[in-house]
C-alpha positions in Angstrom: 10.2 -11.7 -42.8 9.4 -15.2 -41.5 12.4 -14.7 -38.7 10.3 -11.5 -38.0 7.0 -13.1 -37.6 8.3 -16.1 -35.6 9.7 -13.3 -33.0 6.4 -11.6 -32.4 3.9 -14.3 -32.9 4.2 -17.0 -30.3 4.9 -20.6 -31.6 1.3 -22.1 -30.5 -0.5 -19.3 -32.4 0.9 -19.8 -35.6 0.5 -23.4 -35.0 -3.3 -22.7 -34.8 -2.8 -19.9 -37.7 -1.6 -23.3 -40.4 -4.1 -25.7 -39.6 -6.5 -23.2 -40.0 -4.6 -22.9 -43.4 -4.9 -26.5 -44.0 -8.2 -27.2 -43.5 -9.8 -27.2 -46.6 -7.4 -29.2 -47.8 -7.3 -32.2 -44.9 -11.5 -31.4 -45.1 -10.7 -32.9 -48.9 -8.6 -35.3 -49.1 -10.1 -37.1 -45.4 -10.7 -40.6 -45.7 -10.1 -43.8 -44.2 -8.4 -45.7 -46.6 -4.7 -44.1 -44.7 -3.8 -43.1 -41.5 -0.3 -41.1 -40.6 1.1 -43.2 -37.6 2.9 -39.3 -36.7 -0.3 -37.0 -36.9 -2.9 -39.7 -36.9 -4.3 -37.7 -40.4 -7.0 -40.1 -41.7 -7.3 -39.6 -45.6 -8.3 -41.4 -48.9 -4.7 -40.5 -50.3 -1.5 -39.1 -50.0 0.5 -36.2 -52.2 3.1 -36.7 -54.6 6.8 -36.3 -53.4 10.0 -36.1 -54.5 10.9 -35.8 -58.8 11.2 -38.7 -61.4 14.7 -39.3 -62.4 16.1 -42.3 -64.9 18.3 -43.4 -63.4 16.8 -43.7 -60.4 14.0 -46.0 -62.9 16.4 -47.6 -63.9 18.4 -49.2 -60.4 15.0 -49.6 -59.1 15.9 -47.2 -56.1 13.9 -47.6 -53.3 13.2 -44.2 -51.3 14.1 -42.3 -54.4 12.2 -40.7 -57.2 8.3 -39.2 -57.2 5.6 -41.8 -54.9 2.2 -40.7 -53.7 3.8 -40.6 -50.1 2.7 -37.2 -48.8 0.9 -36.7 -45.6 -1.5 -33.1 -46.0 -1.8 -32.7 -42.3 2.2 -32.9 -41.3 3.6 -33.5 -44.2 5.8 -36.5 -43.5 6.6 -38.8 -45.9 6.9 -42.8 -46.3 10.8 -42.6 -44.8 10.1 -40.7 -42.1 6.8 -43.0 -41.2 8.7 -46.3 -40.9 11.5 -44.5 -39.0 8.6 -43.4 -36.2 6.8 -46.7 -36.2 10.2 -48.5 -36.0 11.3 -46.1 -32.9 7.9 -46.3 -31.5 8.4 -49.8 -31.0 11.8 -50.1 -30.1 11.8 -47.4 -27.1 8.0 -49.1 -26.2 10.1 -52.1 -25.4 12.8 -50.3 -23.0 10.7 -48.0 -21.2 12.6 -47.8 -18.2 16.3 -47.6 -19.8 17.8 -44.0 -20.4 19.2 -43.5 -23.9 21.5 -40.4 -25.3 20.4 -40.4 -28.8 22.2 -38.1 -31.7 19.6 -37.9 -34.5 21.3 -36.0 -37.8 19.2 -34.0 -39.9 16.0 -34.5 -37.7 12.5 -34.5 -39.4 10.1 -32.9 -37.6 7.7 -35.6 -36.8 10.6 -37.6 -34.9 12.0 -34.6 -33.4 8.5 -33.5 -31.6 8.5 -37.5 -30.7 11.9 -37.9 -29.1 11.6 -34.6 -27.4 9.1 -35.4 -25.1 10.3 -39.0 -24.1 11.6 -38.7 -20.6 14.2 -41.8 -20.6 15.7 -39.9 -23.5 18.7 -37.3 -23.5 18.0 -36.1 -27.2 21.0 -34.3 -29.5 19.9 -32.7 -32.7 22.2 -32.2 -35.3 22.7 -30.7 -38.9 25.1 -28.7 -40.6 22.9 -26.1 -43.2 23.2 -23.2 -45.4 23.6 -19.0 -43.6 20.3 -18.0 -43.3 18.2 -21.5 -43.6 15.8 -21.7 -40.7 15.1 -25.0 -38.7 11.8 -25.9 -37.1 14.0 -25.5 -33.7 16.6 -24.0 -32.2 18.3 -26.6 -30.4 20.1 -28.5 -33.6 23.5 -28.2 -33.0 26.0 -27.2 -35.8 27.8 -30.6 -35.9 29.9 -32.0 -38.9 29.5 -35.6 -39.3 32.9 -35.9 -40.7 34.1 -34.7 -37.5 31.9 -35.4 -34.2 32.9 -33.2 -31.3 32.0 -36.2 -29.0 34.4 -38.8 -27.1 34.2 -42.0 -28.4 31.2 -44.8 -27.0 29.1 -41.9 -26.0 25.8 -42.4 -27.5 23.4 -45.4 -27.2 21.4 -44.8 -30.3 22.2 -42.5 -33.9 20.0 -41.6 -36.4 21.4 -41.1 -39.4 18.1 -41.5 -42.1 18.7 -40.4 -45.6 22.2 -38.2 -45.4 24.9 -40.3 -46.0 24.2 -40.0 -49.6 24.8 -36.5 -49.5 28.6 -36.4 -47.6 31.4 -36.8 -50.5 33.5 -38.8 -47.8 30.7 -41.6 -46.9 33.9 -43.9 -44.9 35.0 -41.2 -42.8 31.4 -40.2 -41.5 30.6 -44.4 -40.8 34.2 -44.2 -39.1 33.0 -41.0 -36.8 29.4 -43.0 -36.5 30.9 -46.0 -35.2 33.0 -44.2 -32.8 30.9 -42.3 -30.5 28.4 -45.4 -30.6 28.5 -47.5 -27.2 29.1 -51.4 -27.4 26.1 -52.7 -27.7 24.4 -49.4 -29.5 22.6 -49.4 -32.1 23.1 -46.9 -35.8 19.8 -46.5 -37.8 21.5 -45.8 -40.7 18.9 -45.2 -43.8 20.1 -44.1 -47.4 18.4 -44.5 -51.0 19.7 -48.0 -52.0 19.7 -49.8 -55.4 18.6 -53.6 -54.9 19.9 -54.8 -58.2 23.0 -52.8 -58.3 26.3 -54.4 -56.8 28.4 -51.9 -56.6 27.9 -48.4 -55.6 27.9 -45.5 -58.3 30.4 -42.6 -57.5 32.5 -39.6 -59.3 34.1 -37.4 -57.3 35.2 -34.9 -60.9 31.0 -34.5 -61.1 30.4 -31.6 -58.8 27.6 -29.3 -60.9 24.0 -29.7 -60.0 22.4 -30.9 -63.2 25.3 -33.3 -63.7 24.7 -34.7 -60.2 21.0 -34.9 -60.8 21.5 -36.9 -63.8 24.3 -39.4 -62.8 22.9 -39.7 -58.9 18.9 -38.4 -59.1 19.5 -35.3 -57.3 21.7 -32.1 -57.2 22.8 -32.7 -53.8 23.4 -36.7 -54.1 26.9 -37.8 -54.4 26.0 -41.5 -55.1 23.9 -44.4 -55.8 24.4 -47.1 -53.1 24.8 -50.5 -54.2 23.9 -53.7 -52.2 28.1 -53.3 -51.5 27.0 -50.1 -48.8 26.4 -53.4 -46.0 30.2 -54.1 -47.0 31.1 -50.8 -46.1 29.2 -50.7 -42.9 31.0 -53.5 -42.2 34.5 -52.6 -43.0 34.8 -50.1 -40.6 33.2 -52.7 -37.9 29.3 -52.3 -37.5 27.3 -55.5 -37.8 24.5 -54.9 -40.1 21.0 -56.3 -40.3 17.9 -55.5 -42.1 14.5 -55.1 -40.4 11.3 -55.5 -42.4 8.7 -57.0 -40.4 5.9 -54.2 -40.0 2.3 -54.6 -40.3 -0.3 -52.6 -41.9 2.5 -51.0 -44.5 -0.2 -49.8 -47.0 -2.3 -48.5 -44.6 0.8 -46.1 -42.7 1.8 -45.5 -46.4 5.2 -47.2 -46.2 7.2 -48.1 -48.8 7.1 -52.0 -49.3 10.4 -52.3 -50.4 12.3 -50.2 -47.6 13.9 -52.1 -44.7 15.3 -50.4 -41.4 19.3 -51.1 -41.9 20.3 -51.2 -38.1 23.8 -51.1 -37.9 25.2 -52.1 -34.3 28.6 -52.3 -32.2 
């Protein structure tokens, strides 16, 4: 039915259609204790994401488990906020170079930012489920185990929050590091203990609730350890952690989460 309605109803209108939707709710929760660096959504709080898990309590993960986080106008969240302030700034400071950037699993926010940057050839890309719909059609089926793309062909990838769900993590950095450029540079983001050394992993667990107890979601095949640098490294990205943003509280980013910018 949605397919349907996206076919007759042009894209604007039912842009219009939700915020009309929505406006109780951002006529609520205004405010000016936050602002959403994506929307520019001034409000007095944010909504509760994501779902409590142990063992997520009890590694201390950061970007895992349920945080007031929420925006209610375009409903990013705290990882996809310090991803858009961190690419804000970067492509601010090389205007007039031309990047090809491959983005995996693009959030909406950073999709609708890229794609109107004019120094920027922008590929989309995702691998997801018969009859799931994207926000837009040009997300190209591409495995990350298996890039269809010659090698140093890309200046930039964006890789936030998926590596946790591909069983062979190694291979996908190896296909990552490829098709990067000398000189490129990997944003590569997952959910990362800070007081765990070595990464948890079980291939034999495969069911949903026994991922979601052992990795703090169904569809998580680890829990990275401070070792996930050393594995970066070992298939020969140079790895550094960026974590100098102001006004975090305000933007509602997470303290604790660093942009790990991988280069070659």
């Amino acid at each position: 039915m949605e397919k349907l309605i996206r076919k007759i109803i042009p894209a604007q209108v039912l842009k219009q259609f939700r915020l009309l939707l929505q406006l109780p709710t951002l006529i609520l929760h205004r405010g000016a204790t936050y602002q959403c660096p994506i929307c520019g959504y001034k409000s007095k709080n944010w909504y509760v994401i994501g779902r409590d898990s142990n063992v997520y309590q009890k590694w201390q993960v950061i970007s895992g488990g349920e945080r007031k986080a929420g925006c209610y106008k375009c409903h990013s969240t705290d990882k996809e906020r310090l991803l858009y302030i961190y690419l804000q700034d970067f492509l601010k400071q090389n205007v007039t170079t031309h990047y090809q950037i491959l983005h995996f699993a693009p959030e909406r926010g950073i999709y609708e930012f890229l794609s109107k940057l004019s120094n920027v050839e922008y590929i989309t890309a995702d691998l997801y489920s018969e009859g799931f719909q994207y926000f837009a059609k040009k997300i190209k089926p591409i495995d990350i185990l298996n890039i269809p793309f010659d090698n140093d062909f890309v200046d930039l990838i964006i890789c936030n929050h998926v590596l946790e769900h591909i069983p062979d993590d190694r291979l996908a950095m190896n296909e990552l590091y490829r098709v990067l450029k000398p000189g490129g540079h990997a944003i590569l983001q997952v959910p990362i203990s800070p007081i765990l050394e070595k990464t948890i992993e079980d291939s034999s667990i495969t069911g949903e609730e026994e991922r979601t107890e052992a990795f703090g979601q169904s569809d998580h095949v680890r829990i990275y350890g401070q070792d996930y640098f050393e594995r970066l490294k070992s298939v020969g990205f140079k790895v550094m952690k960026i974590n100098s943003f102001e006004n975090k509280e305000f933007f509602g980013l997470n303290p604790k989460e660093s942009i790990l910018l991988a280069t070659k």
